[in-house]
C-alpha positions in Angstrom: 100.3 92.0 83.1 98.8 95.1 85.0 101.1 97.9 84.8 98.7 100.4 86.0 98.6 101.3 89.7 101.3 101.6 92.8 104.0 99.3 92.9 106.2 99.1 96.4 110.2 99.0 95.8 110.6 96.8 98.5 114.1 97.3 100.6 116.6 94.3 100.4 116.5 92.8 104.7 119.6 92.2 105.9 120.8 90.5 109.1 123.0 91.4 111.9 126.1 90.3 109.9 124.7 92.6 106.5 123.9 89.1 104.7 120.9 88.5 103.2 117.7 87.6 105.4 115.2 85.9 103.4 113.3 85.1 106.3 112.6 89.1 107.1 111.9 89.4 103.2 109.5 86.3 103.6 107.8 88.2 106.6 107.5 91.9 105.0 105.9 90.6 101.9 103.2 88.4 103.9 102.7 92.0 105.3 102.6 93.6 101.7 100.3 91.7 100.1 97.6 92.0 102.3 98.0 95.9 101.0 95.8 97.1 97.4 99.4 97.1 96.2 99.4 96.5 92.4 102.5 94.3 92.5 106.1 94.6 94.2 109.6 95.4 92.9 112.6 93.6 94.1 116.4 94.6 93.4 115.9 98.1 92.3 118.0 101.3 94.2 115.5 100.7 96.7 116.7 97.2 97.6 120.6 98.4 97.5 120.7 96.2 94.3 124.0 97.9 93.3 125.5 96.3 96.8 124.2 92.8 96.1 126.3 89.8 94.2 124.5 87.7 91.4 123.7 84.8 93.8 122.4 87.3 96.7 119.9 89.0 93.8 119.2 85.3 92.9 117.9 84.6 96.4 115.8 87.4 96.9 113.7 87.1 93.6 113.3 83.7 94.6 112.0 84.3 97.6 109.8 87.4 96.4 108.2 84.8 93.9 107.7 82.5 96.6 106.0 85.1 98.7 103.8 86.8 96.1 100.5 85.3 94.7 100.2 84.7 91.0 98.5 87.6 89.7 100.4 89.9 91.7 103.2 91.5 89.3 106.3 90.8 90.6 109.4 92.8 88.4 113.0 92.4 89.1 115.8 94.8 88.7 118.1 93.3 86.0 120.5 96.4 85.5 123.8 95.9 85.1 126.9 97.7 83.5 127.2 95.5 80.6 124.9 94.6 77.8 125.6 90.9 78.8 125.7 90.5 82.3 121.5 92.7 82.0 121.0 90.1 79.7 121.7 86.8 82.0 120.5 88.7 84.7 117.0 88.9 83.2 117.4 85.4 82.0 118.0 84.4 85.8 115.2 86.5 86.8 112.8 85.2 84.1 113.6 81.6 85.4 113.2 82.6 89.0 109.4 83.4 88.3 109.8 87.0 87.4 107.2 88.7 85.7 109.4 91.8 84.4 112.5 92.9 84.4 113.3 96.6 85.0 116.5 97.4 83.7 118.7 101.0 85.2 120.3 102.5 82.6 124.0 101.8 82.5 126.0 104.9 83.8 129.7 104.3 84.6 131.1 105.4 81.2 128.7 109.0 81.5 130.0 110.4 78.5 129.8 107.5 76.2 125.9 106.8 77.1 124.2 108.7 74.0 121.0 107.6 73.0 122.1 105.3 69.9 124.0 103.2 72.9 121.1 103.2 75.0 118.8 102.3 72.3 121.0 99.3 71.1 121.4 98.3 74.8 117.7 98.1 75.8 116.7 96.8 72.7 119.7 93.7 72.9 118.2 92.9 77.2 114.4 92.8 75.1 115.4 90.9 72.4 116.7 87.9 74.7 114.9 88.6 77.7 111.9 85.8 78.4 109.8 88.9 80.5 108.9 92.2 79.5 111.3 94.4 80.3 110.9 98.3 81.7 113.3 100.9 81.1 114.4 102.6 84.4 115.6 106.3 84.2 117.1 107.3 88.1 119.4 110.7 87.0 119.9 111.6 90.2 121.7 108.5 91.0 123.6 107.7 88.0 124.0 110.9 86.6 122.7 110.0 83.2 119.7 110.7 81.6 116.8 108.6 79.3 115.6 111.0 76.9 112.2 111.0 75.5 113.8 110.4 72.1 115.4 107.0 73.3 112.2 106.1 75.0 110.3 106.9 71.8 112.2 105.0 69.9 112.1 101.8 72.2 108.7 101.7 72.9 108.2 100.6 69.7 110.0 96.9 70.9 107.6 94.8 71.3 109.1 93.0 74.5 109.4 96.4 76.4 106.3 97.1 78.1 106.9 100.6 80.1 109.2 102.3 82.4 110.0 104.1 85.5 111.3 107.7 85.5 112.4 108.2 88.9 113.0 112.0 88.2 110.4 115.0 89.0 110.5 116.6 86.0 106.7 116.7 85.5 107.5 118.1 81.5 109.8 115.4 80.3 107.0 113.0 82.0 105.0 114.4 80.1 107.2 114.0 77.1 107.6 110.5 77.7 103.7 110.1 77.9 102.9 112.0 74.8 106.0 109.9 72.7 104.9 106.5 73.1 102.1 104.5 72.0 99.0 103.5 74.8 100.2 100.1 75.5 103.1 101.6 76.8 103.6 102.8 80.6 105.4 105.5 82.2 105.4 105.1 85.7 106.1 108.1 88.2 109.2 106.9 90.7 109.0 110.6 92.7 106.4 110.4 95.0 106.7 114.1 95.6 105.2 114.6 92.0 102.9 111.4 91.9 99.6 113.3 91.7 101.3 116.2 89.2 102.5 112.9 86.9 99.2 111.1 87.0 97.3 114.1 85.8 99.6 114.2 82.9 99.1 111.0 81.8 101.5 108.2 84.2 99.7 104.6 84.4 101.0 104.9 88.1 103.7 104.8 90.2 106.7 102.9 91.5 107.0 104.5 95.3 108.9 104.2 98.1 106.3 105.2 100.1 104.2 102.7 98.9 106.1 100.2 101.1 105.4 102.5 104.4 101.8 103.8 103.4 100.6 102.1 100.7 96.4 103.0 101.4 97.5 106.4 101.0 98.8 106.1 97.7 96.8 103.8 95.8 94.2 106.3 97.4 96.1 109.2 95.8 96.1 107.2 92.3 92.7 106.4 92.7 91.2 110.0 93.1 93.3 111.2 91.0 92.2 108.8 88.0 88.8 109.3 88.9 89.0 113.1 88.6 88.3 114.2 92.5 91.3 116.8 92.1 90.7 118.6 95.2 91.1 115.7 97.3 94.2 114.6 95.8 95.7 117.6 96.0 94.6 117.2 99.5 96.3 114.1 100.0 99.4 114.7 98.2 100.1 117.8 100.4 99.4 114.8 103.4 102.3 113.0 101.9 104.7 115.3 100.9 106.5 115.6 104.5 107.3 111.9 104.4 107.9 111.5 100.9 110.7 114.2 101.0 111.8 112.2 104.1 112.1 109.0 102.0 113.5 110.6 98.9 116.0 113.5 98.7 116.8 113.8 102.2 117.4 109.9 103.4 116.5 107.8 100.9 117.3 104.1 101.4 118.2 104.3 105.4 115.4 106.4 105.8 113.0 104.1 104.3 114.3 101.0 106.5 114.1 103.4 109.5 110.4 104.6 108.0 109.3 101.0 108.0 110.8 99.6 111.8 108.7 102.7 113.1 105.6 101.3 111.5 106.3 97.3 112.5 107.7 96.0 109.8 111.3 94.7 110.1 113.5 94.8 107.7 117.1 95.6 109.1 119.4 98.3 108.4 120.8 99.2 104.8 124.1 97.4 104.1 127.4 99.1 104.7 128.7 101.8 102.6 125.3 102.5 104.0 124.3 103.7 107.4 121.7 104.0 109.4 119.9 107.3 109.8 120.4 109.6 113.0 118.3 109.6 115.6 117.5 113.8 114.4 116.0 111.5 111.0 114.1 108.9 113.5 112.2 112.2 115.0 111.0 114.0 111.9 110.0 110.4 110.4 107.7 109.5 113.0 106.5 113.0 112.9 105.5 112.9 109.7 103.9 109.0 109.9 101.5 110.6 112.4 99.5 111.6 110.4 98.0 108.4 108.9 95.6 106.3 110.3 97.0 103.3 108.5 99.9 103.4 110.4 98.5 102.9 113.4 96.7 99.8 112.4 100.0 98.4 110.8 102.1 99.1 113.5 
């Protein structure tokens, strides 16, 4: 399986009543894969997994797998609080034609989550889990943190295949990269600091804005690996405006909001969510002017 390249996070659609739309999710992806996308991501933060039930996750990798050719990855978010319920989840993903599973870390009992219990939790989901699995570090969110010296040691499992460290701290990326073997990937989730982690060694990138603009950043991944510096530097300052939009500022809402600007409909983010303001609207559609894919998309 390719883990090198830009992955999109795709956002969970959901309908006028906040249930599940399949039929939007259907839609987007047709949409998506048309895209030099390396593969697609369901029920991570982007797609509110955290506010979806086991048979609403169900549905959407279903209908992902439906949507996405073979040889396109498709990897599932499969965290969960417990050891067991990551487990079946990845077993349910696995069966649903899942490629991979990318597991958050588990984050409710903070104080308890060293890294001995992180390491005998990851390595428990990749010892029963049919798909590779990817470790995925979000501090900001949960308010834990994946050191290097967990990720170390689990890179050595044979069933886990990588991870996504959702932080932009460019020196424990680099860290991660120097600590485990070549076969393993680290994959930059900040697309603020894409260009800074691909220089230091990050097999690519699991971005937000790869749903909204994704020429610009498999073209930021691929001058960057090909050692045209000045241009990615170029580009990165190009995306910086809207990836700041996307991440720190208003993260899931703003994405959906990013996305109906540019044509592609995927309904607003499910209550305790809500939509952005319409101040959010003005600086996003400010910032999408200046790409030329967007134009053609929308």
């Amino acid at each position: 399986m390719n883990l090198t390249g830009v992955f999109a996070p795709i956002p969970t659609p959901f309908d006028s009543d906040h249930r599940v739309d399949t039929a939007r999710l259907r839609a987007a992806l047709a949409r998506w894969v048309t895209t030099p996308l390396t593969g697609f991501v369901v029920l991570g933060s982007n797609g509110e997994a955290v506010l979806l039930d086991d048979d609403e996750a169900d549905s959407v990798v279903a209908a992902a797998r439906e949507s996405v050719p073979p040889g396109r990855p498709l990897i599932a978010g499969a965290g969960r609080e417990s050891t067991r319920a990551a487990v079946e989840a990845a077993k349910r993903a696995a069966d649903l034609g899942a490629d991979a599973v990318l597991v958050r870390t588990p984050a409710f009992f903070k104080s308890q989550m060293t890294t001995d219990a992180f390491v005998r939790h990851y390595t428990a989901v990749a010892d029963a889990s049919p798909v590779p699995v990817l470790l995925y570090n979000f501090t900001a969110l949960t308010g834990v943190n994946l050191l290097p010296a967990a990720v170390s040691r689990l890179a050595a499992h044979p069933n886990i295949a990588g991870m996504k460290e959702s932080g932009g701290d460019v020196a424990q990326i680099a860290e991660l990269v120097s600590g485990t073997p070549d076969g393993f990937s680290v994959l930059a989730g900040s697309s603020s600091t894409f260009y800074a982690a691909l220089c230091i060694g990050a097999a690519g990138g699991i971005l937000a804005l790869g749903c909204v603009v994704p020429e610009a950043c498999v073209r930021l991944y691929q001058l960057a690996k090909a050692g045209r510096h000045d241009q990615a530097r170029a580009l990165q300052e190009q995306i910086a405006p809207l990836a700041r939009l996307l991440g720190s500022a208003y993260g899931v809402p703003g994405l959906k909001a990013a996305l109906q600007l540019v044509g592609c409909d995927v309904g607003l983010p499910r209550p305790p969510l809500m939509p952005v303001p319409d101040a959010a609207l003005m600086a996003l559609r400010e910032a999408l002017g200046s790409f030329e894919e967007v134009a053609r998309y929308a």
